[in-house]
N, CA and C atoms as a LAMMPS dump frame, in Angstrom:
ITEM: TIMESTEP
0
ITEM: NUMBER OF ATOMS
234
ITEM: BOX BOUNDS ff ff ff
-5.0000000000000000e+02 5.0000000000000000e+02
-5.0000000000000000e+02 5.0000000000000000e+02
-5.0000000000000000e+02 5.0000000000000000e+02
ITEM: ATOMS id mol type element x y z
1 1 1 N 4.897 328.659 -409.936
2 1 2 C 6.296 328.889 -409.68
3 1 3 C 7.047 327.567 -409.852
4 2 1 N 8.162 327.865 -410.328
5 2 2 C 9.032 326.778 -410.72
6 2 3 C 10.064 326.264 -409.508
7 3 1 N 10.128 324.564 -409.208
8 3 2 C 10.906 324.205 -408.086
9 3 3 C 12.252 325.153 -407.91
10 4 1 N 12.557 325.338 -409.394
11 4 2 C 14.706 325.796 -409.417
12 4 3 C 14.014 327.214 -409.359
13 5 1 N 13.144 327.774 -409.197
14 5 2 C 13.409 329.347 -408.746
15 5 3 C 12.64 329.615 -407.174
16 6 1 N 12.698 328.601 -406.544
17 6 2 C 12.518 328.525 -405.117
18 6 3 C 13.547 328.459 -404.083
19 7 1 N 14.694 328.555 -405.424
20 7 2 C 16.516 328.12 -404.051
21 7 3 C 17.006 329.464 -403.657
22 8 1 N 17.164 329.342 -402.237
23 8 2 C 17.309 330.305 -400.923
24 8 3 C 15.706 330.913 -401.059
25 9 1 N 15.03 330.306 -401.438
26 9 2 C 14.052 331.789 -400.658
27 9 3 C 13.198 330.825 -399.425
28 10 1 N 12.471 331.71 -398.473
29 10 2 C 11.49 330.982 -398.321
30 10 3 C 10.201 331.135 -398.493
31 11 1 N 9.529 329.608 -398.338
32 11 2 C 8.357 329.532 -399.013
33 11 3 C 7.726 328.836 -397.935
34 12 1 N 6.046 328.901 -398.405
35 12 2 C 4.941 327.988 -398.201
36 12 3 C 4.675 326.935 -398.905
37 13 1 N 4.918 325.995 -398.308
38 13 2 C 4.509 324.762 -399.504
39 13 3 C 2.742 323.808 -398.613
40 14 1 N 2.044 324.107 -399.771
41 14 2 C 1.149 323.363 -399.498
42 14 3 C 0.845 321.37 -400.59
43 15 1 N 0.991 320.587 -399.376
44 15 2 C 0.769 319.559 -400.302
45 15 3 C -0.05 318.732 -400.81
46 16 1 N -0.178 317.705 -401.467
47 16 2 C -1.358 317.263 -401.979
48 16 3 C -2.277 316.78 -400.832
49 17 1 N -1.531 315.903 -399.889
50 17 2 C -2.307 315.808 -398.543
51 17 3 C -2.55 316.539 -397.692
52 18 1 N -2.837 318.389 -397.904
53 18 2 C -3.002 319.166 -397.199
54 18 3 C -2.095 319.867 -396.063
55 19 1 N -1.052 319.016 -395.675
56 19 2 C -0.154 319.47 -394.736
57 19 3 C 0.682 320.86 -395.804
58 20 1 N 0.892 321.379 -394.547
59 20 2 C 1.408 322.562 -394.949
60 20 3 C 2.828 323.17 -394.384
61 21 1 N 3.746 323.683 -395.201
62 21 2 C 4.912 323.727 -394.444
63 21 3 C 5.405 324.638 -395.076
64 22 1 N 6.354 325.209 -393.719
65 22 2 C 7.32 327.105 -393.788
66 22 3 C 8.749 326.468 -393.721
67 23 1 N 8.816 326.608 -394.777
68 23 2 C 10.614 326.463 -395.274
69 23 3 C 11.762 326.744 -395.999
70 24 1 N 12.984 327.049 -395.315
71 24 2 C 14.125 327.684 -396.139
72 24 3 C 14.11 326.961 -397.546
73 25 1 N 14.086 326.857 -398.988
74 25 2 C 14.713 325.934 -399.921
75 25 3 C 16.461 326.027 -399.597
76 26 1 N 17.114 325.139 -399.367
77 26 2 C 18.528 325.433 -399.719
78 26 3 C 18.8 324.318 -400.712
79 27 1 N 18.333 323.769 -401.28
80 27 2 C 19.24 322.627 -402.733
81 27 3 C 18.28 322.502 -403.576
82 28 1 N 18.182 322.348 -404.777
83 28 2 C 17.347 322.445 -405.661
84 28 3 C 17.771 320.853 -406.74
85 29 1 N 16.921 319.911 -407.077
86 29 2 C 17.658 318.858 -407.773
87 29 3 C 16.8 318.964 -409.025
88 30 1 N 17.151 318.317 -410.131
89 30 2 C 16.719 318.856 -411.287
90 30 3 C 16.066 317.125 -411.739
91 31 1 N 14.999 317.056 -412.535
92 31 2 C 14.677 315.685 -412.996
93 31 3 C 15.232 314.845 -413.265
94 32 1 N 16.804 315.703 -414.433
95 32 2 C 17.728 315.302 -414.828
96 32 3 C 18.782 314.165 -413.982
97 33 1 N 18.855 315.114 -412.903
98 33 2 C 20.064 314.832 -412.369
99 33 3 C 19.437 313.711 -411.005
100 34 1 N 17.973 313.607 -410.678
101 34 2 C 17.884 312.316 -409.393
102 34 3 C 17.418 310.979 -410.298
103 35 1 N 18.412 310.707 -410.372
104 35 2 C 18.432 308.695 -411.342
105 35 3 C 17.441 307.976 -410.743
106 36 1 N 17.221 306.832 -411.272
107 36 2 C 16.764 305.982 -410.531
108 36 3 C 16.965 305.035 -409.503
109 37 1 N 16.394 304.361 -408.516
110 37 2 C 16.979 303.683 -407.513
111 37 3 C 17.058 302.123 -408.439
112 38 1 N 17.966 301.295 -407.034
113 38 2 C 17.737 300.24 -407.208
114 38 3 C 16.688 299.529 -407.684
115 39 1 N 15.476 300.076 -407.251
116 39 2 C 14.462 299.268 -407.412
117 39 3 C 13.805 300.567 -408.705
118 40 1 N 14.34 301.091 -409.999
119 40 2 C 13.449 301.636 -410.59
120 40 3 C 12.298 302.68 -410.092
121 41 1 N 12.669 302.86 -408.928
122 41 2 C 11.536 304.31 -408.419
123 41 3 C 12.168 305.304 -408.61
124 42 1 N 11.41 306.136 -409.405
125 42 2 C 11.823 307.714 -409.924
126 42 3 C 11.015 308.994 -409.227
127 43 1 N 11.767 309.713 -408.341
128 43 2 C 11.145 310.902 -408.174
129 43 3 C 10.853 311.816 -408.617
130 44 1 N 11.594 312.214 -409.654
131 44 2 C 11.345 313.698 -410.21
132 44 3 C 12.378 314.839 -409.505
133 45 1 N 12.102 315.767 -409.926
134 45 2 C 12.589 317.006 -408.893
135 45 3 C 12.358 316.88 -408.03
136 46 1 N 12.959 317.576 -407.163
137 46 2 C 12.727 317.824 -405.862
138 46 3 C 13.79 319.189 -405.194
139 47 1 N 13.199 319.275 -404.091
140 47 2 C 13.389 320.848 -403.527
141 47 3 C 13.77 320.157 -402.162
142 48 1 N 15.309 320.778 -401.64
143 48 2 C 15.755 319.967 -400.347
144 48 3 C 15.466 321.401 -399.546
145 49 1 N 14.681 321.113 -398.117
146 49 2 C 14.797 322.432 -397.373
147 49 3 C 15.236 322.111 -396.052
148 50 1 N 14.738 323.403 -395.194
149 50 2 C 15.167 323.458 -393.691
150 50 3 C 13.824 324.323 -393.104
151 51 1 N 13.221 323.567 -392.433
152 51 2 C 11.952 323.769 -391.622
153 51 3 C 11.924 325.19 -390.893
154 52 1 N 11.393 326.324 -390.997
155 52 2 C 11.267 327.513 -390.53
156 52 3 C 10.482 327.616 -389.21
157 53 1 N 9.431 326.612 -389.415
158 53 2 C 8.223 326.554 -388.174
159 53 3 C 8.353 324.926 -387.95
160 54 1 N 7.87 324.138 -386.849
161 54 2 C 8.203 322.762 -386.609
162 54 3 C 7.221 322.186 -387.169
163 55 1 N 7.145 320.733 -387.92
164 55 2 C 5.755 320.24 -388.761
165 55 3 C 5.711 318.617 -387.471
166 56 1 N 5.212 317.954 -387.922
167 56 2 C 4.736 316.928 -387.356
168 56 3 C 5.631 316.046 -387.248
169 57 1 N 6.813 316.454 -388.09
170 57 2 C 8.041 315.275 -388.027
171 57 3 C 9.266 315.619 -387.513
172 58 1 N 9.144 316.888 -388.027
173 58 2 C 10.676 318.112 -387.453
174 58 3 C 10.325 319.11 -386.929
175 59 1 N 11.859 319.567 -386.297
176 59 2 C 11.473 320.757 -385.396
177 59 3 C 11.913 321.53 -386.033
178 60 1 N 12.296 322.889 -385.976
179 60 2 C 12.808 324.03 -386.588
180 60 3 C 14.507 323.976 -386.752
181 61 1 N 14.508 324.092 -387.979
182 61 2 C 15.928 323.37 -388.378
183 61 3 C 16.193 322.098 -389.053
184 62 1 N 14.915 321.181 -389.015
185 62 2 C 15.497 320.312 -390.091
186 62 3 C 15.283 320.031 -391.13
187 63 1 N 16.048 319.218 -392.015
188 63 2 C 16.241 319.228 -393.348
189 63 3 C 15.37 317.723 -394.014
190 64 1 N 14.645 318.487 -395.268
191 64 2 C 14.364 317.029 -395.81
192 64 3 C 13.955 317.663 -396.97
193 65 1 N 13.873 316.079 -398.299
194 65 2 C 13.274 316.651 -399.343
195 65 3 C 12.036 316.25 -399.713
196 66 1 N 11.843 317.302 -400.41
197 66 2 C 10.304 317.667 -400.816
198 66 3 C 10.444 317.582 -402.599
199 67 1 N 9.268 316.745 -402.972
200 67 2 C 9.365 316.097 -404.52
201 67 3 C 7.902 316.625 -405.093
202 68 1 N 8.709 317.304 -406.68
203 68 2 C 7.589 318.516 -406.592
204 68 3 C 6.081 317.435 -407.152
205 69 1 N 6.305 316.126 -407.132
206 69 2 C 4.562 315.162 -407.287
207 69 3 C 4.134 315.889 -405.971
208 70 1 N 4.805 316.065 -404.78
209 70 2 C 3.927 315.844 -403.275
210 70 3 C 3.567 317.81 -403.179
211 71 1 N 3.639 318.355 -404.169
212 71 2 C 3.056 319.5 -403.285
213 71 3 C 2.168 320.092 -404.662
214 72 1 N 1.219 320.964 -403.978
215 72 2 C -0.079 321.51 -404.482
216 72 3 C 0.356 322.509 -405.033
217 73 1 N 0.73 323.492 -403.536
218 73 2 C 0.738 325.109 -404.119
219 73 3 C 2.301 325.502 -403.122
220 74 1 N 3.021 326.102 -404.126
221 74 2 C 3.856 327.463 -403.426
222 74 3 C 4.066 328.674 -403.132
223 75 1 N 3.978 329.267 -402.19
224 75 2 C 4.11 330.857 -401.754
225 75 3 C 5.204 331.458 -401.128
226 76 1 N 5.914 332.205 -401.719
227 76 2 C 6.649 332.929 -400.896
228 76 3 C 6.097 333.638 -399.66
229 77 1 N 6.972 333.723 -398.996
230 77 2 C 6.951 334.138 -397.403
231 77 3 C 8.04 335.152 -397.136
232 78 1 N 7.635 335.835 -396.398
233 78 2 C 8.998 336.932 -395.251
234 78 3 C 9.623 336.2 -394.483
């Protein structure tokens, strides 16, 4: 499954380091469009969400992005 056909749904994202996470997608960024930083570090895509279940860093409700190098596998969810 493709990052840009993951916006509004939610999903399972499993990542390369095994952590696993239940989350709304709400923003979708395209390769194109995240430049590079100051310092020449390039992310790639990435998928901005909102935490469905609480992970180790957030509780239910918050937002962060997810860069599609850091994840394994995606699944939709109910």
């Amino acid at each position: 499954m493709k990052l840009e056909d993951t916006l509004g749904k939610n999903i399972k994202i499993i990542c390369i380091d095994g952590t696993v996470l239940r989350v709304k997608v709400i923003d979708y960024t395209s390769e194109l469009d995240n430049e590079p930083d100051d310092d020449g570090n390039y992310g790639g895509e990435y998928i901005y969400v909102r935490t469905l279940k609480p992970t180790q860093h957030f509780e239910v409700g918050g937002e962060f992005a997810v860069h599609g190098y850091e994840i394994k596998q995606i699944e939709l969810i109910e």
